[in-house]
C-alpha positions as CSV (number, residue, x, y, z in Angstrom):
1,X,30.0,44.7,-12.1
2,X,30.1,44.1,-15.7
3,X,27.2,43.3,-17.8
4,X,28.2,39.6,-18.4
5,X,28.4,39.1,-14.6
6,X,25.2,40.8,-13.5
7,X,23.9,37.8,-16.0
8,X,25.7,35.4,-14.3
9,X,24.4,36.1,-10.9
10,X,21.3,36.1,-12.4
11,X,21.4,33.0,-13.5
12,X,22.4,31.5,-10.4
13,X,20.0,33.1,-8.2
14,X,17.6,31.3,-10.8
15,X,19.2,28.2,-10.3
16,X,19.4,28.0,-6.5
17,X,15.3,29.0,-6.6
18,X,14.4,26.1,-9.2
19,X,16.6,23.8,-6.8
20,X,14.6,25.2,-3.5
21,X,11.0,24.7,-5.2
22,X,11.3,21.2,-6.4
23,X,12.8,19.7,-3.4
24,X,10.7,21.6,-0.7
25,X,7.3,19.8,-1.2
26,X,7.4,19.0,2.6
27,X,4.4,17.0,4.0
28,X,2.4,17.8,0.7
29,X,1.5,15.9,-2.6
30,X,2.6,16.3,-6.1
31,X,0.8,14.9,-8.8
32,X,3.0,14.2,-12.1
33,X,1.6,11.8,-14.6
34,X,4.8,11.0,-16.5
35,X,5.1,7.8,-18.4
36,X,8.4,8.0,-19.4
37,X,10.4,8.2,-16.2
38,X,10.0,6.0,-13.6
39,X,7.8,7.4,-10.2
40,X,9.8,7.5,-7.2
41,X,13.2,6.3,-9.4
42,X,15.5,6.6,-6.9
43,X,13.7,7.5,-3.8
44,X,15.0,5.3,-0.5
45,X,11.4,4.6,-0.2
46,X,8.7,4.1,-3.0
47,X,5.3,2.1,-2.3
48,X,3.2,1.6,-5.9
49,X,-0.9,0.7,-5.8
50,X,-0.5,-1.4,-8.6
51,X,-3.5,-1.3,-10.9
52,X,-5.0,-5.1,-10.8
53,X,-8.6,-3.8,-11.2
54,X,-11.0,-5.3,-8.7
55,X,-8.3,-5.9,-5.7
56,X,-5.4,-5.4,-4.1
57,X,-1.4,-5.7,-5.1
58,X,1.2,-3.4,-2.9
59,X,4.8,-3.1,-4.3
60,X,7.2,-1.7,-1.3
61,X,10.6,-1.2,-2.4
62,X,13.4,0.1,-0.5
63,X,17.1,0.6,-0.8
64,X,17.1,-3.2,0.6
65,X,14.0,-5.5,0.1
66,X,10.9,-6.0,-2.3
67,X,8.0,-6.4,-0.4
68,X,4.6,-7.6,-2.3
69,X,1.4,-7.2,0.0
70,X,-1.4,-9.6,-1.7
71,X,-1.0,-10.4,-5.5
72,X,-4.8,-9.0,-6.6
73,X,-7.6,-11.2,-8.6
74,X,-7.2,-14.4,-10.4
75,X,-7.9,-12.7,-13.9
76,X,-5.4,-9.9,-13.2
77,X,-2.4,-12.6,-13.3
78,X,-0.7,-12.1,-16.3
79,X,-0.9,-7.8,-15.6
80,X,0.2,-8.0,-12.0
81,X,3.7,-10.3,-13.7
82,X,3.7,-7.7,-16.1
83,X,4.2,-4.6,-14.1
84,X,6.9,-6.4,-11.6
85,X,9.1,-7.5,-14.4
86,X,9.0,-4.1,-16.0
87,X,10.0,-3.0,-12.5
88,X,13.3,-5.5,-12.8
89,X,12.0,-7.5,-10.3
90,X,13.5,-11.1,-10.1
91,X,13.4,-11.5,-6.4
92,X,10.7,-10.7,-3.5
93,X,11.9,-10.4,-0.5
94,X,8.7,-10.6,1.5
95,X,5.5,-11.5,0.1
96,X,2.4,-10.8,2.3
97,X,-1.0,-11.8,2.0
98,X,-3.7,-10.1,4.2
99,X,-6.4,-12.4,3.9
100,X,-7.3,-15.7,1.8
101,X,-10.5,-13.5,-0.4
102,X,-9.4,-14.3,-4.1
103,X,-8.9,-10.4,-5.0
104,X,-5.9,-10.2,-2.6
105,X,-4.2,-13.5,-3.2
106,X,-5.4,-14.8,-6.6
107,X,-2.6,-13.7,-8.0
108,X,0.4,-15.9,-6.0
109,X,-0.1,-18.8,-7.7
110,X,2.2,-16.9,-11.0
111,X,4.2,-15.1,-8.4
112,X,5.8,-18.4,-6.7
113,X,5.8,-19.8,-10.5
114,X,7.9,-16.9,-12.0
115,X,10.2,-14.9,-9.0
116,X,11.5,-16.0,-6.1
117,X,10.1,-15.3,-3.0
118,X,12.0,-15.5,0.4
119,X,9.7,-15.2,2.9
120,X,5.5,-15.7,2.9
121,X,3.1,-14.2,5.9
122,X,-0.3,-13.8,6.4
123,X,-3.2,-13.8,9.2
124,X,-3.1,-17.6,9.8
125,X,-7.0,-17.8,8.6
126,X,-7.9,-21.0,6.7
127,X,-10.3,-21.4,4.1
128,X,-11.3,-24.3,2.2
129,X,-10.9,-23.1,-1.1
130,X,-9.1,-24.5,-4.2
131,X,-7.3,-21.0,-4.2
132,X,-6.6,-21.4,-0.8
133,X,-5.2,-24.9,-0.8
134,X,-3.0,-24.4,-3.8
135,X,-1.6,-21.9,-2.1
136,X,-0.2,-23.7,0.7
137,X,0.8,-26.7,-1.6
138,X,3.0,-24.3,-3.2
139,X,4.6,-22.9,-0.3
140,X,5.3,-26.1,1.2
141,X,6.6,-27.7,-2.3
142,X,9.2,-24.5,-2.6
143,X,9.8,-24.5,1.1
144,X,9.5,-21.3,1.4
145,X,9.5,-19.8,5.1
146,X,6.3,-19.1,6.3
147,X,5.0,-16.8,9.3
148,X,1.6,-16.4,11.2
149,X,1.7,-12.6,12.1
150,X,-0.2,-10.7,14.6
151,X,-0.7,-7.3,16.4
152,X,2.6,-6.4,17.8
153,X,5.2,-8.1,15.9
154,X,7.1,-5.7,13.5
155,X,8.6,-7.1,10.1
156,X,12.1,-5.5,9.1
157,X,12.5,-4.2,5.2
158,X,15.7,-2.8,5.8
159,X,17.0,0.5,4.9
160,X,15.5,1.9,8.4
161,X,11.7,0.9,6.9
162,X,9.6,-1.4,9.2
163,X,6.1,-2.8,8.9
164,X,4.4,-2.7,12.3
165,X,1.7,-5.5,12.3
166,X,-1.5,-4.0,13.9
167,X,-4.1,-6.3,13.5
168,X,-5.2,-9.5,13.6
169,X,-4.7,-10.2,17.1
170,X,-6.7,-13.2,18.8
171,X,-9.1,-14.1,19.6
172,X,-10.0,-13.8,15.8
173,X,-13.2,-11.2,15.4
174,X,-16.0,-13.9,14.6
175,X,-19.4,-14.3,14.1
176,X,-20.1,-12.9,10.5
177,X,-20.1,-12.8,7.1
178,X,-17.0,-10.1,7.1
179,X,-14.8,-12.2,9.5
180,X,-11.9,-12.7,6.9
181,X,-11.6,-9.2,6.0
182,X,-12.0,-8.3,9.9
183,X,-9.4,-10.2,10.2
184,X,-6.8,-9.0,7.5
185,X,-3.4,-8.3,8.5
186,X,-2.9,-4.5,8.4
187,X,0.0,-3.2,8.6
188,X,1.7,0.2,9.6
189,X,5.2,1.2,6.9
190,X,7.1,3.8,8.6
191,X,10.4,5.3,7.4
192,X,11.7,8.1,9.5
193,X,8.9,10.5,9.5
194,X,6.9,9.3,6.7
195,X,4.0,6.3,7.4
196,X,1.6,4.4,5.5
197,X,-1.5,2.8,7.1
198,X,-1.9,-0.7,4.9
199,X,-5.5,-2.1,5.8
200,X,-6.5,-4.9,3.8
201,X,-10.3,-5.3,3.6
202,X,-10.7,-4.5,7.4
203,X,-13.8,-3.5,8.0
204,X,-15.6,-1.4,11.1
205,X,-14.9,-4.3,13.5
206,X,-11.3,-4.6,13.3
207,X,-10.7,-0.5,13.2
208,X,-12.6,-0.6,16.8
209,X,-10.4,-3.1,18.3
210,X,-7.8,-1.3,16.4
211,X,-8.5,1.7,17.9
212,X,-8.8,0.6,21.7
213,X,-5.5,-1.7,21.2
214,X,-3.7,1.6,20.6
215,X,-5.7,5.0,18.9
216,X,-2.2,6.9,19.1
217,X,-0.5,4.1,17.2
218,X,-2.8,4.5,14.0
219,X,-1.4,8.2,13.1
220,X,-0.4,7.8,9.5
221,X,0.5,10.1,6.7
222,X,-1.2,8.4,4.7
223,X,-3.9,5.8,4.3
224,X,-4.5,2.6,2.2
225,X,-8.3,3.1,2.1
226,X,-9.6,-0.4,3.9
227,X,-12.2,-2.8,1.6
228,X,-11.7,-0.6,-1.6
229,X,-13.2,2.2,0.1
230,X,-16.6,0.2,1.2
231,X,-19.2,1.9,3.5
232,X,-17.9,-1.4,6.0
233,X,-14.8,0.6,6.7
234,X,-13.2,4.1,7.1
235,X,-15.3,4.8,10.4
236,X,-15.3,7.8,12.0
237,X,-13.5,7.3,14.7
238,X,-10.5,5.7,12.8
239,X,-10.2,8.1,10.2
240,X,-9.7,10.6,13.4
241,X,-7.4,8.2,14.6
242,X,-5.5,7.7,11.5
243,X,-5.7,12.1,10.4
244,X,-4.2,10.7,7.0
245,X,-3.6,13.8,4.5
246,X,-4.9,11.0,1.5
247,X,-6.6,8.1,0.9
248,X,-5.2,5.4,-1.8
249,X,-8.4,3.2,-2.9
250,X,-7.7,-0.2,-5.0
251,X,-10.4,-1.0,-7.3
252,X,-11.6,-2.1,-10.3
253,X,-13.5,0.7,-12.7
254,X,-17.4,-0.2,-12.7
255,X,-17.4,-2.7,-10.4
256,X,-20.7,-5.2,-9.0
257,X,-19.7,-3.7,-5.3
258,X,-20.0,-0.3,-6.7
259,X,-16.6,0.6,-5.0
260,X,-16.3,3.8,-3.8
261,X,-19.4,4.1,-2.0
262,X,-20.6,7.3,-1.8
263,X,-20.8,7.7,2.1
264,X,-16.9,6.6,2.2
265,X,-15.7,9.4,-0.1
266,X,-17.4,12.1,1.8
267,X,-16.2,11.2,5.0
268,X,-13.0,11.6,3.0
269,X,-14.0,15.1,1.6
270,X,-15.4,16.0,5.3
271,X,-12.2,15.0,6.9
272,X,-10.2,16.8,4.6
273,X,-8.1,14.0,2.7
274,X,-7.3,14.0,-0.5
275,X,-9.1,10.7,-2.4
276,X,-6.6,9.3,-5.1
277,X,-8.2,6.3,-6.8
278,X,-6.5,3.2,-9.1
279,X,-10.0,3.3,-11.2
280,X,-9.5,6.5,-12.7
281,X,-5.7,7.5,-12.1
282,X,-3.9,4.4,-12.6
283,X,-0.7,2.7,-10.6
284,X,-0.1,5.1,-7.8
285,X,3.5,6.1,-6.9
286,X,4.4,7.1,-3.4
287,X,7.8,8.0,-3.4
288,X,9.1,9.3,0.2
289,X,12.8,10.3,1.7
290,X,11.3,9.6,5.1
291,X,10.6,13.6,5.7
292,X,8.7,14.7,2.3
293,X,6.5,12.9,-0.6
294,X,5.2,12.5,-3.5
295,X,1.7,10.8,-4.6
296,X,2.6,10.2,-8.9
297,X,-0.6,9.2,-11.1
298,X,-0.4,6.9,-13.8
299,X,-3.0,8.9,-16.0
C-alpha cells in the first residue's frame, strides 16, 4: 500500500471512532453548555426545565405534540413567553397544570393570551383564588377542552411518547396544610426505553400512596425532583422505588424556602444520583432517542 492510502485508511479508522464515541453515550449523561445550538435539536424526544426561577414550567416536545406541564410564577410571565417563542412555538398541544399553587400555574394566564392551546388538564382541585378563578374563566371563554386526570389514565403525545398519570387518585389525600401539593398530578413520560418521573410538588404523602398503588411502576430514568427538592419529598422509600440516575430540581436562586434543603440533596448524593439544578445551571435539556440521553446545561 502506497503512502497516500495508508493515510487514507487512517483517516477513516478516525472517522468511524469519532462516529462511535459521540453516539454511544448509552444510559449516561453528557453535559454541554452550548448557547449557540439548540439542546436536543432534532432528537424525537427533548423535555426542557425551563428556568422561571421560584417554580415550575416543563416543555415536552416530540416529533408530534408540545406539551407544557404548569406555566411557573406570576412574575416569571413575560420569561416563560420568552423562551417558548424562541423555541417557534405557536401551538401547545397539551397544557397541564399539576396543582392550583401560583408557582406552577401563574403563568397561564399569558399562555391562553398569546398561543393556542388544544387541550387543558389538571388534578380537579379548586381553590378560591383570583389566580385560580381567572383561570377557569379563560378556559371556558376559549372553549378549550378540559380534563380531570387521575391515577391510571395515560395521555398520548404521539410519536410512541405517553404520559402515564400516577397520582392523584381519590379519595384526595386531606387533612393538612400540603394537601394541594399531595395532590399534584404526577406524571410518568416514557418513550421506548427512556422515562421521566414528573412530580409536581408531591410531597411524602402522595409518594406513599404512590408507592403502595404500584412501587414497580415508579422505575424512572430519571426524576423531576418533587417540591423543588423540599425535605417534604424525595423519601426514602421512593427514591428506591424510582432508582433515577439524576435528579432535575426547579427553583429560584436564593429563595425564602431555602430550596434545596440540605437533607434532600444528600439523600441524592447517598443514593447515588446525579443533582442537576435550574438555580445554578440554567434551562435543562433532556434530549432522548428512547434508548440513550443527554442532560445539556444552560451555564
Amino acid at each position: 500500500m502506497n503512502r497516500v492510502g495508508k493515510w487514507s485508511w487512517l483517516l477513516i479508522v478516525m472517522a468511524v471512532f469519532l462516529l462511535v464515541f459521540l453516539t454511544g453515550c448509552h444510559g449516561g449523561t453528557l453535559t454541554q453548555p452550548d448557547g449557540k445550538v439548540p439542546a436536543g435539536a432534532g432528537s424525537p424526544l427533548t423535555v426542557k426545565v425551563l428556568d422561571v426561577g421560584q417554580g415550575d414550567a416543563i416543555l415536552i416536545r416530540t416529533k408530534d405534540q408540545v406539551a407544557l406541564i404548569d406555566t411557573g410564577d406570576v412574575p416569571a410571565r413575560e420569561k416563560l413567553i420568552s423562551m417558548l417563542k424562541s423555541e417557534g412555538i405557536t401551538t401547545i398541544d397539551k397544557l397541564i397544570i399539576t396543582h392550583p399553587h401560583a408557582d406552577h400555574m401563574g403563568g397561564a394566564a399569558a399562555i391562553f393570551e398569546q398561543f393556542t392551546v388544544k387541550q387543558v388538564y389538571d388534578s380537579g382541585q379548586k381553590t378560591n383564588s383570583n389566580l385560580y378563578k381567572q383561570y377557569l374563566t379563560q378556559i371556558k371563554k376559549k372553549n378549550i377542552p378540559f380534563t380531570v386526570v387521575a391515577a391510571g389514565m395515560t395521555i398520548d403525545l404521539g410519536g410512541e411518547t405517553l404520559l402515564k398519570v400516577l397520582a392523584p387518585e381519590q379519595p384526595f389525600i386531606g387533612g393538612s396544610d400540603s394537601d394541594l401539593n399531595n395532590n399534584s398530578v404526577v406524571t410518568k413520560l416514557v418513550y421506548k426505553n427512556f422515562s421521566l418521573l414528573l412530580t409536581g410538588d408531591a410531597e411524602a404523602q402522595a409518594e406513599e400512596r404512590m408507592l403502595k398503588r404500584d412501587a414497580a411502576g415508579l422505575k424512572s430514568t430519571l426524576l423531576k425532583s418533587g417540591h423543588h427538592g423540599s425535605n417534604t419529598s424525595s423519601s426514602v422509600p421512593f427514591l428506591q422505588a424510582v432508582k433515577p440516575e439524576a435528579a432535575l430540581i426547579s427553583l429560584g436562586a436564593n429563595n425564602e424556602y431555602h430550596h434545596p434543603h440540605p437533607s434532600t440533596l444528600k439523600k441524592y448524593k447517598e443514593n447515588k444520583i446525579k443533582i442537576y439544578r435550574t438555580d445554578t445551571d440554567g434551562t435543562l435539556t433532556v434530549a432522548s432517542d428512547g434508548n440513550t440521553y443527554t442532560i445539556t446545561k444552560e451555564r
